[in-house]
C-alpha positions in Angstrom: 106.9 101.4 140.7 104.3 103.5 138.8 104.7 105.9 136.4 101.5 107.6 136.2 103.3 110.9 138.0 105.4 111.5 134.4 102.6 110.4 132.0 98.9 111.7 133.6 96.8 109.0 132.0 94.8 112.2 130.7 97.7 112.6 127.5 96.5 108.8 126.1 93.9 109.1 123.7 92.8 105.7 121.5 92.3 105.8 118.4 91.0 102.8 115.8 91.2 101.9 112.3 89.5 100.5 110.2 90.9 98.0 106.7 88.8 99.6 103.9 90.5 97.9 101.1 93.7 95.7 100.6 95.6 96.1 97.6 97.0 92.8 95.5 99.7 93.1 92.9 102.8 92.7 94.8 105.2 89.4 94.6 106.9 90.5 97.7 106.8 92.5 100.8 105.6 96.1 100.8 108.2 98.0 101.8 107.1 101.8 101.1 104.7 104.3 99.8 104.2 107.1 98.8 101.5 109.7 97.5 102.3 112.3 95.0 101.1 116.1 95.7 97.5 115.6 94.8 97.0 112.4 96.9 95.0 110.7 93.7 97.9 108.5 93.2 99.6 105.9 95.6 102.7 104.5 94.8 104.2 101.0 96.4 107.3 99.4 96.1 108.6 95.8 97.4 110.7 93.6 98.3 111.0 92.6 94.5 112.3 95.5 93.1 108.3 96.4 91.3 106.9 99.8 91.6 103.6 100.1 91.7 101.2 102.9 90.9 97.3 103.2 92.3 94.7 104.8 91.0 92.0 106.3 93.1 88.6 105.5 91.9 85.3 107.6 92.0 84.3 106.9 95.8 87.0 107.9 97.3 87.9 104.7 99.1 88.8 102.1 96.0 92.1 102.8 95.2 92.8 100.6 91.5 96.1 99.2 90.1 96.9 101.5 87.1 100.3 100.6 86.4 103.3 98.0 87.0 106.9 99.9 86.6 109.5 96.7 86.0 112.7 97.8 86.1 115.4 95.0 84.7 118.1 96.4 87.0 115.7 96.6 89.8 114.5 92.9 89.7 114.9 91.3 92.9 116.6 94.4 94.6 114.0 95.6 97.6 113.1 99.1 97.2 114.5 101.0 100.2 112.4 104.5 99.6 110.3 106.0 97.5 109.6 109.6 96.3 107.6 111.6 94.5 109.3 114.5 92.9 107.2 118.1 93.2 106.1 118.1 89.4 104.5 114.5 89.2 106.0 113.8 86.7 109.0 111.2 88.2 109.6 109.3 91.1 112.9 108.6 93.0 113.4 105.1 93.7 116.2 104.3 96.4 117.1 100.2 96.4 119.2 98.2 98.4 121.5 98.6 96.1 122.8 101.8 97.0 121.1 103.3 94.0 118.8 106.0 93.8 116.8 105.8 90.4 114.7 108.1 87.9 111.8 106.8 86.4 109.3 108.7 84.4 105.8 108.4 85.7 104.0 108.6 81.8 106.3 106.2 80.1 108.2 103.6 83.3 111.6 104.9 81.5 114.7 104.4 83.7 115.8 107.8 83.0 119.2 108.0 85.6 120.8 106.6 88.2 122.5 108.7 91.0 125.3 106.8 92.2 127.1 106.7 95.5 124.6 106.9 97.8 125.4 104.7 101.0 123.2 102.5 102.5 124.6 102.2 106.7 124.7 98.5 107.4 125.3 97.5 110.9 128.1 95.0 111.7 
């Protein structure tokens, strides 16, 4: 049975990337990112619980660790979501924990936590 009557094979298009850089720093898995408004900075967060924040360099392509938030409350806690709020100047740091977190971007303050958030777990 073919399909090709609900799909014309004229819809596919193919499209390939290419690696440009990888990024060390991470203990654990990668489990978001997230750019802030400007795209100049990337932020990553793992399975760990670290946030981390990258730099984009002068050609475009190198992207540079600039800074390692480590959160004592966040320590082996993986980092569910990450966001960027629309000033630049904190990010929003939702964990396994159920916790959505604060931090200040200039000084890696913990500045609040937002309780009572639910995380759905399947039984």
């Amino acid at each position: 049975m073919t399909y090709s009557c609900l799909l014309p094979k004229s819809k596919f298009v193919l499209i390939f990337f290419q690696l440009w850089q990888e990024l060390d720093g991470h203990q654990g898995f990668v489990t978001c990112v997230c750019f802030d408004a400007c795209s100049a900075v990337l932020y990553s967060a793992d399975s760990e619980g670290a946030v981390l924040s990258w730099h984009q360099g002068g050609g475009g392509h190198d992207w540079r660790l600039q800074r390692e938030f480590l959160v004592g409350e966040l320590r082996g806690v993986a980092i569910n979501a990450l966001a960027v709020h629309p000033n630049g100047k904190r990010i929003y740091v939702y964990a396994r924990d159920s916790v959505v977190r604060m931090l200040d971007v200039l000084t890696g303050v913990l500045l609040q936590n937002y309780l009572g958030a639910l995380a759905h777990k399947s039984i």
